[in-house]
N, C-alpha and C positions, 0 to 999 in steps of 0.2 A: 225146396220152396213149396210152402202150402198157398193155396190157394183163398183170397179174402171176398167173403160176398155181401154185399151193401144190397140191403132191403130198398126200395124207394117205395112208399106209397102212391100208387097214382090217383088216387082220392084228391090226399091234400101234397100230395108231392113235400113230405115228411123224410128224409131219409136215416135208414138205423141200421146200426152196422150190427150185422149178426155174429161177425169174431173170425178167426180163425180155427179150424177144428180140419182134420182129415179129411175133406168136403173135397178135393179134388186132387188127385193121384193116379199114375205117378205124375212129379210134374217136373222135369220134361218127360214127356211121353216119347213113344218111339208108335209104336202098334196099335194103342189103345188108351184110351182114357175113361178113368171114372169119376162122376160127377154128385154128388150127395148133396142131395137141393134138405137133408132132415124134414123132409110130408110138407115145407114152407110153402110150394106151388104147385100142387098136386091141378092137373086137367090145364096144363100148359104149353106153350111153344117155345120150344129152345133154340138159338140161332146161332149162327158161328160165323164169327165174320175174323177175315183175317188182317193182317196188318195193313194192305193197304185200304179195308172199310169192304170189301166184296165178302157175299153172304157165298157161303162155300159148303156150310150146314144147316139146314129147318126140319122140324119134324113136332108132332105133336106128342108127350113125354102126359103120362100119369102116375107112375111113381114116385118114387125117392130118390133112388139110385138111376143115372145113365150113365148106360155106357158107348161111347163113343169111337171109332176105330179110324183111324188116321196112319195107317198103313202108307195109305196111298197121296197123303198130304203133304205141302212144302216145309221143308224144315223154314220154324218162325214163331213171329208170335202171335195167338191168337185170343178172342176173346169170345165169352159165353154170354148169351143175355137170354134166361128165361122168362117169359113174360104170361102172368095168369091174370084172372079180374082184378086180383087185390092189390099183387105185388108185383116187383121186376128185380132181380136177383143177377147182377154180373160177376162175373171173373173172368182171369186170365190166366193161360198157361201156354207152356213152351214148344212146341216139338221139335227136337230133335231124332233126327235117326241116325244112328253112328255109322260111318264107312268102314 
């Protein structure tokens, strides 16, 4: 399962779907995850909130590529929102950790 990320403009709150591409893997994760924003929110804050709406990740992200380690996380489901001046960029992915 690829991961799908929806642009919103917060200008005019415009939203455009940037597609499906290899933008976040593996998914489900177990130990880590990587996130490929393609340079769309470069000087951003990524947040990780999990299923029931609690923020469990923040940090301030300047690349392309994050990566994410969820070693220590509840197997579930969680969600990505980057958010820069222009744009805000979500997905969702799984963690599972196998027994």
């Amino acid at each position: 399962m690829m991961g799908t990320f929806i642009l919103i403009d917060t200008l005019t709150s415009v939203t455009e779907n940037i597609g499906q591409a290899q933008a976040l893997y593996p998914n489900p994760a177990s130990d880590e995850i990587l996130l490929n924003t393609f340079s769309c929110c470069t000087a951003s804050v990524i947040t990780v909130y999990n299923s029931t709406g609690q923020v469990v990740y923040t940090s301030l992200v300047s690349g392309s590529l994050i990566k994410l380690q969820t070693a220590n996380w509840s197997n579930g489901l969680y969600t990505t929102t980057i958010t820069s001046v222009e744009k805000m960029v979500s997905s969702r992915f799984v963690v599972n950790h196998l027994q």
